[in-house]
N, C-alpha and C positions, 0 to 999 in steps of 0.2 A: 583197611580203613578203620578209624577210633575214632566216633564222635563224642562229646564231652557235653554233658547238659547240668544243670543245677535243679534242684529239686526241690523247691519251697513244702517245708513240713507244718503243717497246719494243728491247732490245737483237734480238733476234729476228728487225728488220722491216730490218736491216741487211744489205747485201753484201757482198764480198770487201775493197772501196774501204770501207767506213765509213759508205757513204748508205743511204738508205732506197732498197731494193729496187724499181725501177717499175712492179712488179706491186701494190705494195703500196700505192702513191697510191688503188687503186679501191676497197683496204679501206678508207680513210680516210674518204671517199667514204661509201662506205656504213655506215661508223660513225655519221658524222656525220647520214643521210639517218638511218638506225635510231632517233637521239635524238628526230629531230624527230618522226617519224611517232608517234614514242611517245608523246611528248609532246602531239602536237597531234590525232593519227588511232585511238588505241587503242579509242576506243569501234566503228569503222568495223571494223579489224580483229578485233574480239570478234564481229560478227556475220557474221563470212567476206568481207570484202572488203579484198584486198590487193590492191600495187601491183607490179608486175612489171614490170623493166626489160627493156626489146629492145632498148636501143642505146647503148652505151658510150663515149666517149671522153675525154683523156685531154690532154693541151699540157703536158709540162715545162718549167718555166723555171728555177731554182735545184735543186741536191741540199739534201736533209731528212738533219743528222744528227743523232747520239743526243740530243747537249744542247738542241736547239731545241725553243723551245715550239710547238707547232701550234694553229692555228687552221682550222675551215673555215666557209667562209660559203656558203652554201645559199637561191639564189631559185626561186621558180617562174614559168614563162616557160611560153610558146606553149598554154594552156591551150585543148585544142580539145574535143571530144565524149568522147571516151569514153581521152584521152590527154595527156600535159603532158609537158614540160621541165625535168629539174633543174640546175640551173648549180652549180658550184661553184666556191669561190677557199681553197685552201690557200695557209696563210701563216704568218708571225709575230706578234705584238704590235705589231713595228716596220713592218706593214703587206709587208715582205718578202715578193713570189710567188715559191710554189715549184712549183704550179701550177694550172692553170685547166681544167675540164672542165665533161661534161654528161654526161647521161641521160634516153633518154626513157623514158617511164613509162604504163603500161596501168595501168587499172582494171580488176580480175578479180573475178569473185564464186566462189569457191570451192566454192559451193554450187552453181551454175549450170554451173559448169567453162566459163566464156566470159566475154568481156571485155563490160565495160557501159559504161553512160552516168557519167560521175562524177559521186557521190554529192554532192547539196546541202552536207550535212555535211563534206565536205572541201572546198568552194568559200569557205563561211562564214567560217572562220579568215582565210582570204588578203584577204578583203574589209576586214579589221577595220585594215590596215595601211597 
């Protein structure tokens, strides 16, 4: 499964130099992860079960500045028990990387307060693709 998001660059997410700040590639990240979940997981997170990253990282390859359109592309990978994978490829239109990252990701039940098994209901989607 590839979901595809846009990423509005704000003067804001800028440093001294004019690029996007490299703190700020993990918002994009998680912008982009936020659309999808919304999109695809909201019924799952209406009944207390979210996703919780424990692990971050991050690969620059190009600086991001104000003008540039972003894109982020968003797979899921290593899908194990009760944990999964998110990839990510920041970019441009012109397929330009600015950079490539990941996260891993727990299934939490917020009701339970402890990580679970993931939900059928979140498996479903990924299958259709």
């Amino acid at each position: 499964m590839k979901y595809t998001a846009e990423i509005e660059v704000r003067f804001n997410d800028l440093d001294a130099y004019g690029h996007v700040n490299s703190a700020i590639y993990f918002t994009y990240f998680e912008a982009g992860r936020v659309k999808l979940f919304k999109d695809l997981f909201i019924n799952l997170m209406s009944k207390g079960v979210v996703f919780l990253i424990v692990k971050a990282e991050c690969e620059y390859k190009n600086p991001i500045e104000l003008s540039d359109k972003v894109f982020v592309d968003i797979d899921v990978k290593d899908i194990g028990k009760s944990s999964f994978t998110l990839t990510y490829s920041l970019h441009n239109a012109e397929k330009k990387i600015f950079a490539v990252g990941k996260t891993v990701v727990v299934s939490y039940d917020t009701n339970k307060k402890s990580a679970i098994k993931i939900p059928d209901e979140f498996l479903e989607p990924l299958k259709r693709d």
